[in-house]
C-alpha positions in Angstrom: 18.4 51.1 3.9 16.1 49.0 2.0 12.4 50.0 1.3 9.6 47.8 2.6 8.9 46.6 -1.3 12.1 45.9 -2.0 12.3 43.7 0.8 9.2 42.1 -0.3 10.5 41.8 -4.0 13.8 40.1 -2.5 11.9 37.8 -0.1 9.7 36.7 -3.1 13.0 36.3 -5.3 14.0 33.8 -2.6 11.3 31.7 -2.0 11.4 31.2 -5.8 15.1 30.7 -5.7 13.8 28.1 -2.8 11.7 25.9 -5.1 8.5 27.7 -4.4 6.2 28.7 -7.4 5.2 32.5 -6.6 3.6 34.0 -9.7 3.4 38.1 -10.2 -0.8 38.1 -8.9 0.4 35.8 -5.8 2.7 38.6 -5.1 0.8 41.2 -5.6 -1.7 39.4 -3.7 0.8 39.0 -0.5 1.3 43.4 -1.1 -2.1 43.8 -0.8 -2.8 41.7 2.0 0.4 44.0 4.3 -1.9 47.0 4.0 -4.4 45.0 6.1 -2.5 44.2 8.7 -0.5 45.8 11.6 2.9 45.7 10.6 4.2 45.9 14.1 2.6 42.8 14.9 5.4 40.6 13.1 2.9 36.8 13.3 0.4 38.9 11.7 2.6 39.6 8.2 4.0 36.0 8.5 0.6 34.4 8.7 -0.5 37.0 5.6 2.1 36.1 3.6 2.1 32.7 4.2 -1.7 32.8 3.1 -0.8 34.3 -0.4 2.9 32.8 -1.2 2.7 29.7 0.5 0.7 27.1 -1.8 1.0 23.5 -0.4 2.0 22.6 3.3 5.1 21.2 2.6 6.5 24.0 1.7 5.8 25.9 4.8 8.7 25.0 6.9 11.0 26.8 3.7 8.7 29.6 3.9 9.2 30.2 7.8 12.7 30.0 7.2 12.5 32.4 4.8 10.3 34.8 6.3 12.9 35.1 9.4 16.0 36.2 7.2 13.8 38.4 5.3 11.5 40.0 8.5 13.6 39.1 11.5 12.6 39.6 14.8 13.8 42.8 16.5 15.3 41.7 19.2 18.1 44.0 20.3 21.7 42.6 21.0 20.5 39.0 21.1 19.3 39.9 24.6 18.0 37.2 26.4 17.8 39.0 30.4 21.0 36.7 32.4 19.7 33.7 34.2 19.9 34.2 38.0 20.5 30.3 38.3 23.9 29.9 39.4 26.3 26.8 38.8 26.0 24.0 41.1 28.3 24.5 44.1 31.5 23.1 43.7 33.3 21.2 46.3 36.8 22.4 47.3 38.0 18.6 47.9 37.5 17.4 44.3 39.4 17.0 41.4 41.0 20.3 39.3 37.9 21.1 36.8 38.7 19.0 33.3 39.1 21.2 30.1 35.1 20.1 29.4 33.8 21.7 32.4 32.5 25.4 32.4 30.3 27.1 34.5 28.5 29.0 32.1 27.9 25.3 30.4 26.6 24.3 33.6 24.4 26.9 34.9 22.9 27.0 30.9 22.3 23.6 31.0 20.2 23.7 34.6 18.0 26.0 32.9 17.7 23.8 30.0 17.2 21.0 32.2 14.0 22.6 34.2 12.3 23.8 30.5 12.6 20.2 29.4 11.2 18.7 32.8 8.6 21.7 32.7 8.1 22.5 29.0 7.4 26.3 30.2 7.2 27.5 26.2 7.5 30.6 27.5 10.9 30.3 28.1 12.0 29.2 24.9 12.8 31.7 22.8 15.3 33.1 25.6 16.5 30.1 26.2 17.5 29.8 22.5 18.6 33.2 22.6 21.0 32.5 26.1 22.7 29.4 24.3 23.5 31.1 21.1 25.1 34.3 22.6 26.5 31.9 25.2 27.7 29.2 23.0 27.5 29.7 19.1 30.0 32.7 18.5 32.8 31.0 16.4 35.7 32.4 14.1 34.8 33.9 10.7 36.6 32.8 7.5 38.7 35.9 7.5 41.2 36.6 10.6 39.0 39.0 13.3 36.0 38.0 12.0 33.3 35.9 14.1 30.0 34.3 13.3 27.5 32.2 14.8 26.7 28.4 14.6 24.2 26.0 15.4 26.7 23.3 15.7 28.8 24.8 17.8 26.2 25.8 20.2 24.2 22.0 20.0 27.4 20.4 20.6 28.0 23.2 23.6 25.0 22.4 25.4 24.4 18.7 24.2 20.5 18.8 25.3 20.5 15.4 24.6 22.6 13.9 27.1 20.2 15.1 29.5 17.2 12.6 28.9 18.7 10.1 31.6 18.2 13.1 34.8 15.0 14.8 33.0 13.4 10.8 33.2 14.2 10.3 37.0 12.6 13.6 37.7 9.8 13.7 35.8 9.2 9.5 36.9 11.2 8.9 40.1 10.9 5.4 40.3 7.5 4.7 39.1 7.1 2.7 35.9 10.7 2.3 34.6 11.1 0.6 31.4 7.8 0.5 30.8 4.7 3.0 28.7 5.1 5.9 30.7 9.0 5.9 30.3 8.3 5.5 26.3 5.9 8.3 26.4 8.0 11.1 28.8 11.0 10.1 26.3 9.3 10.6 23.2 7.4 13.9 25.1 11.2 15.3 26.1 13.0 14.5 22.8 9.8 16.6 21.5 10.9 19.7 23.3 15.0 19.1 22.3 13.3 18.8 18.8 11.8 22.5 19.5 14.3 24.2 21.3 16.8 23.0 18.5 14.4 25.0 16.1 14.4 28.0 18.2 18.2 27.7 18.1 18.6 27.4 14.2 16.1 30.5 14.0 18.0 32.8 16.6 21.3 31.4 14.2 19.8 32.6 11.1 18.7 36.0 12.4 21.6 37.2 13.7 23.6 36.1 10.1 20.9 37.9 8.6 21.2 41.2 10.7 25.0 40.9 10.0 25.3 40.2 6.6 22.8 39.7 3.6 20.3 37.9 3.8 20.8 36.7 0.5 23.6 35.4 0.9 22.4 33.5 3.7 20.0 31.6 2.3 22.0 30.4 -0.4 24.3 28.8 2.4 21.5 28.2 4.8 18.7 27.7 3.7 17.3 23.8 2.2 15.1 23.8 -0.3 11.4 22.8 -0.2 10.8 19.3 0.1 9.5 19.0 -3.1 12.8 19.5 -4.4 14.8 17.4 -2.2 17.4 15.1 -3.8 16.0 11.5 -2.7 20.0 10.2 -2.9 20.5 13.1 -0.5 17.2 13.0 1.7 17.9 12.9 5.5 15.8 10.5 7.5 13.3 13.4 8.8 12.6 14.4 4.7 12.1 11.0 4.2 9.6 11.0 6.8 8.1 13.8 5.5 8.3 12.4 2.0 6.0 9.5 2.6 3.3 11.7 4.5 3.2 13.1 1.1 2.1 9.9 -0.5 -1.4 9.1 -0.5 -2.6 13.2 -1.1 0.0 13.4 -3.7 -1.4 10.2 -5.0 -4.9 11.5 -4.6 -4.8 14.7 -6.1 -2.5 13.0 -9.4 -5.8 10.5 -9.7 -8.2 13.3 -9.5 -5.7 15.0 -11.9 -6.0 11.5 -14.5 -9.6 11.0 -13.9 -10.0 15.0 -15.1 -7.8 14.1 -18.3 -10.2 11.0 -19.0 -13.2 13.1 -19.1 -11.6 15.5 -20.7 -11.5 13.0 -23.6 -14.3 11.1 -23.4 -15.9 12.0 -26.3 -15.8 8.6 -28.5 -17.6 7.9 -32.0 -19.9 9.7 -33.2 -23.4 8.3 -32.6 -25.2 9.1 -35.5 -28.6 7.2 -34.6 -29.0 9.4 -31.7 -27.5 12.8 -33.8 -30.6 12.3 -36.0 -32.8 11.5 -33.7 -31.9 14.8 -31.6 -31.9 16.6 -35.0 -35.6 16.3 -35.5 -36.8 18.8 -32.6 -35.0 21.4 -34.4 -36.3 20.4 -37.6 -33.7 18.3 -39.2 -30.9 20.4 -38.1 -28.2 18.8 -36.2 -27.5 21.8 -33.8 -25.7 19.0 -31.4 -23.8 15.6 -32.0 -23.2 12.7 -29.7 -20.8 10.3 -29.2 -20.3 7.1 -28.3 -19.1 6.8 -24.2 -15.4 6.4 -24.8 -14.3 2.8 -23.1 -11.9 3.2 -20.2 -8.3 1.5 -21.2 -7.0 0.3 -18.3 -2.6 -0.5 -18.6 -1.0 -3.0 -16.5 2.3 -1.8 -14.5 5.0 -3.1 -14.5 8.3 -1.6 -12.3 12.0 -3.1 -12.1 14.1 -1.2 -9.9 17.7 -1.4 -8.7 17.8 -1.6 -4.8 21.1 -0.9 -4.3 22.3 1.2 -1.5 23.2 4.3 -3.9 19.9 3.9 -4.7 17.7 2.3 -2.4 16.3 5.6 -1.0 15.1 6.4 -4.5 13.5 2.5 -4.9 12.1 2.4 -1.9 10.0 5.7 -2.1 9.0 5.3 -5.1 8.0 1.8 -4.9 5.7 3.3 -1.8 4.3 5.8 -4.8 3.8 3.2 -7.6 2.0 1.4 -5.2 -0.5 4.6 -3.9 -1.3 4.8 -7.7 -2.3 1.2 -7.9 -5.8 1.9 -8.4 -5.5 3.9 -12.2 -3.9 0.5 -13.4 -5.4 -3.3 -14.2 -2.3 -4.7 -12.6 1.0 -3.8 -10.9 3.5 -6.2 -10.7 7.0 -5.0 -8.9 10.4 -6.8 -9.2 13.9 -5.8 -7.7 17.2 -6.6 -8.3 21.0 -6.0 -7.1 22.3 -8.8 -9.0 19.5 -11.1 -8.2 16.5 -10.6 -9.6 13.0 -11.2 -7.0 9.5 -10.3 -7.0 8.1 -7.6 -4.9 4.5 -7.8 -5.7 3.8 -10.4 -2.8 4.9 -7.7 0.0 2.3 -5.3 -1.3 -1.4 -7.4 -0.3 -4.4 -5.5 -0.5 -5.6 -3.5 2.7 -1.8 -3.8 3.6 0.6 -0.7 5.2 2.0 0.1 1.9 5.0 1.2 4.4 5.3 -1.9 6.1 5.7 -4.1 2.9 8.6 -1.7 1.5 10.4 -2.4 5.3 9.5 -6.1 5.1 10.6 -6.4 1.4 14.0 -4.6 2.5 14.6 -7.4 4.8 13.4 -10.2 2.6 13.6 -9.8 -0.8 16.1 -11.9 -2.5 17.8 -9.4 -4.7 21.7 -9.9 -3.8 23.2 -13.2 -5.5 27.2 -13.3 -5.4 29.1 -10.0 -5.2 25.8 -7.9 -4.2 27.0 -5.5 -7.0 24.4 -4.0 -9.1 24.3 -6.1 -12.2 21.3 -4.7 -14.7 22.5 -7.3 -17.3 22.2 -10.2 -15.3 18.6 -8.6 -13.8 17.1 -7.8 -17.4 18.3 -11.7 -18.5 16.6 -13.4 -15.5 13.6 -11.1 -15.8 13.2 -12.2 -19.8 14.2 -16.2 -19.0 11.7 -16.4 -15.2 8.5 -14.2 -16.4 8.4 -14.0 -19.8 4.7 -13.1 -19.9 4.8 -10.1 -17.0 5.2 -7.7 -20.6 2.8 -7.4 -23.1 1.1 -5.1 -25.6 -0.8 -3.6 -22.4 1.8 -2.9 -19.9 3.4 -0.2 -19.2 7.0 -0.9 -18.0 9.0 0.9 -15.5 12.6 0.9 -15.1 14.0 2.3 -11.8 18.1 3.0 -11.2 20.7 5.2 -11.8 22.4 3.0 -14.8 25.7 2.2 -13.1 26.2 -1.6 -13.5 30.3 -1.5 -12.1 31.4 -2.0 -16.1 29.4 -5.6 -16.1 27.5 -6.6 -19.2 24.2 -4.5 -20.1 21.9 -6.9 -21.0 20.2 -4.5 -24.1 19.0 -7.3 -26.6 16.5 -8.6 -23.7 16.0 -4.7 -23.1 14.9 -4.0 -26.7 12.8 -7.0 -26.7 11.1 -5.9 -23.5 10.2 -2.5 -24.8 8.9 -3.2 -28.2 6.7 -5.5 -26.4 5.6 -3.3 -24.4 3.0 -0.1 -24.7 4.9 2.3 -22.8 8.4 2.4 -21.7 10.3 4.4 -19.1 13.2 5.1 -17.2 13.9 7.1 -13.8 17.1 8.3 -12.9 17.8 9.5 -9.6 20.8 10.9 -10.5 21.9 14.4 -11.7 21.4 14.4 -15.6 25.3 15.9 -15.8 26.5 12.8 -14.1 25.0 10.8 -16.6 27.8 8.7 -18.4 30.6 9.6 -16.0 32.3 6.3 -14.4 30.4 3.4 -14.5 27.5 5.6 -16.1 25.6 3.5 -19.3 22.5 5.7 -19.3 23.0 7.1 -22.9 23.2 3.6 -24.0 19.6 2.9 -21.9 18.4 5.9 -23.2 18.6 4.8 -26.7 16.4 2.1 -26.1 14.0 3.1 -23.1 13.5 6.8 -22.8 15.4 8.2 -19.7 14.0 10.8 -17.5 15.8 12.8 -14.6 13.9 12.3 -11.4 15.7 13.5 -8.3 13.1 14.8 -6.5 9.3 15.1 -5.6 8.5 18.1 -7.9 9.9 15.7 -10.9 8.3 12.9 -9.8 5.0 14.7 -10.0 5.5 15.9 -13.1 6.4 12.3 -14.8 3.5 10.6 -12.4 1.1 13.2 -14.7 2.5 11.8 -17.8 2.3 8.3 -16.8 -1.3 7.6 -16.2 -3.0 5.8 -18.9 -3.9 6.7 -22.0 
């Protein structure tokens, strides 16, 4: 039987094994803070914890999951108390029941279907706890072993086949097709959204009260979206991803501006040392300086919007583009194996989202084959703007290298980055999949530094060392 600190020490391990930065004070901290609390209230420890650990928002939903393999609810033998609903009367004259019909199925799913009419939140959590005892017991990996699954239980119940009878009770036949339709669909795929949490959470704690939870959050449990692959990002991180955008771009400008100031301090102004010098009789107890002139860089990005990467371009052409202010000029251009300009979808004022959608419908980046082609990009890039680099940009390379065994295109390459001030290079990709297949990064590298950048923690931490210097 494990202690209550080592628990604690374990959770913390995970949440760092998670992506989350816990420092020994933080968890000290979150130890300090149980002896506070009443432990038998179990939202009381989560919201401590989650007040010392838990640094940024976005890496709350990783916490939560955490915190219910660590300090799972005590439930007994996932005992949600039997529905007294009872499966729809069957008549005697029809058909034999079909190998899909089950009346356990049936009477779980009227319940289902009066919470999502009613969105009693009371009844969640046993509803959750009903379908997985119901539903989600599956075969182990070894013979006479069983486990539980949220698959199996979601495709058991299928909550969402149910939106077509929830609409025509909740509207009858008053405004079908129409705003109130739209808005009782969006409010009942809402409460699917939640009961499918609930689901996932029941799941997790009885895997964690039957085996370790250790192990179960290395199978189980996603990282923090700060360190979610973009090439791997689902559409709900993406989502998530482009909340972070402006208050990620915010805080790195804050961050920049900081640095500036930092080094402000410029030539030494020796009329007004001396001058300053004579209240303390000739003694120069302080110098000045010369305000420091702020050095503005143009921007300017290339990126590969290829579908292996377009995930990766697109997000962080929404980022390049939040940053806009702490540059002179950014200019964007994309390429398949055409080469077009972005910069036109991005007009001041404009939803920064709404130019990367219109862009990705419009842009003239695919030519032939629509296979990526960086040698035939970098080669119309030098021969159509041969003036977008100079001794004040700062140029941007986006892509993954792979350019299906085609030509490369480094002389215009070099030429472009001894122009330039500063030159980089993102890859989305894993830095040991560099140079396998179609791979050329270690050839890019050696002209245009290369830098791994899968995720939102990385990005971050390049973003830092990009601002201008």
């Amino acid at each position: 039987m494990r202690s209550l600190l080592d628990r604690h020490i374990a959770f913390v391990d995970a949440l760092r094994a998670a992506g989350l930065t816990v420092s020994v004070a933080e968890g000290l901290d979150a130890v300090r803070s149980i002896g506070s609390i009443d432990l038998l209230q179990r939202e009381q420890l989560r919201a401590a914890l989650a007040a010392t650990l838990v640094k940024r928002q976005l890496q709350r939903p990783t916490f939560d999951t955490m915190f219910d393999l660590y300090w799972p609810n005590v439930t007994g033998e996932s005992a949600a108390a039997s529905s007294d609903t009872q499966a729809p009367e069957r008549d005697p004259a029809a058909a034999p029941r079909g190998p899909l019909e089950d009346s356990d199925r049936d009477r779980f799913r009227e319940d289902l279907a009066d919470y999502l009419a009613s969105g009693d939140e009371s009844r969640l959590d046993a509803l959750a706890r009903d379908a997985v005892s119901t539903f989600g017991q599956v075969p182990g990996r070894k013979r006479g072993q069983t486990t539980w699954s949220r698959l199996s239980t979601m495709q058991r119940v299928s909550p969402e086949t149910l939106m077509a009878r929830i609409l025509a009770t909740v509207l009858g036949e008053a405004d079908r097709g129409g705003l109130g339709e739209r808005q009782a669909r969006t409010m009942i795929a809402e409460r699917i959204r939640r009961f499918e949490q609930r689901v996932d959470a029941d799941v997790r704690r009885r895997l964690a009260e039957e085996g370790d939870p250790e192990r179960v959050a290395k199978s189980s449990v996603r990282p923090s979206l700060e360190q979610v692959s973009f090439l791997n990002a689902t559409r709900d991180d993406l989502a998530a991803l482009r909340r972070e955008i402006q208050p990620l771009a915010r805080r790195l400008a804050a961050r920049l501006t900081l640095d500036q100031q930092r080094s402000r301090r410029g030539q030494l102004d020796f009329r007004r040392t001396v001058r300053a010098s004579l209240s303390t009789g000739g003694v120069p107890m302080q110098t000045h300086h010369k305000p420091k002139r702020p050095n503005k860089t143009d921007l300017v990005v290339i990126c590969d919007l290829s579908e292996s990467v377009a995930a990766f371009a697109q997000f962080t052409l929404l980022f390049v583009y939040a940053l806009r202010e702490q540059f002179s000029r950014v200019r964007a251009f994309g390429f398949v194996d055409e080469l077009d300009e972005l910069t036109r979808f991005f007009v001041p004022g404009g939803d920064v989202l709404d130019a990367v959608t219109r862009l990705t419908r419009e842009a003239d980046v695919t030519w032939v084959l629509g296979r990526t082609d960086y040698g035939r990009a970098f080669e119309l890039f030098g021969q159509r703007f041969p003036d977008a680099v100079g001794p004040r940009t700062s140029l941007l390379v986006l892509g993954d290298a792979r350019s299906n065994y085609g030509v490369l295109g480094l002389p215009v390459l070099t030429r472009l980055a001894s122009t330039a001030k500063h030159t980089y290079w993102l890859n989305p990709e894993r830095q040991a999949m560099w140079d396998t297949g179609d791979s050329r990064a270690a050839d890019f590298d050696k002209i245009v530094p290369m830098t791994e950048c899968r995720n939102l923690a990385q990005l971050t931490a390049f973003v830092k060392e990009l601002g201008p210097r």
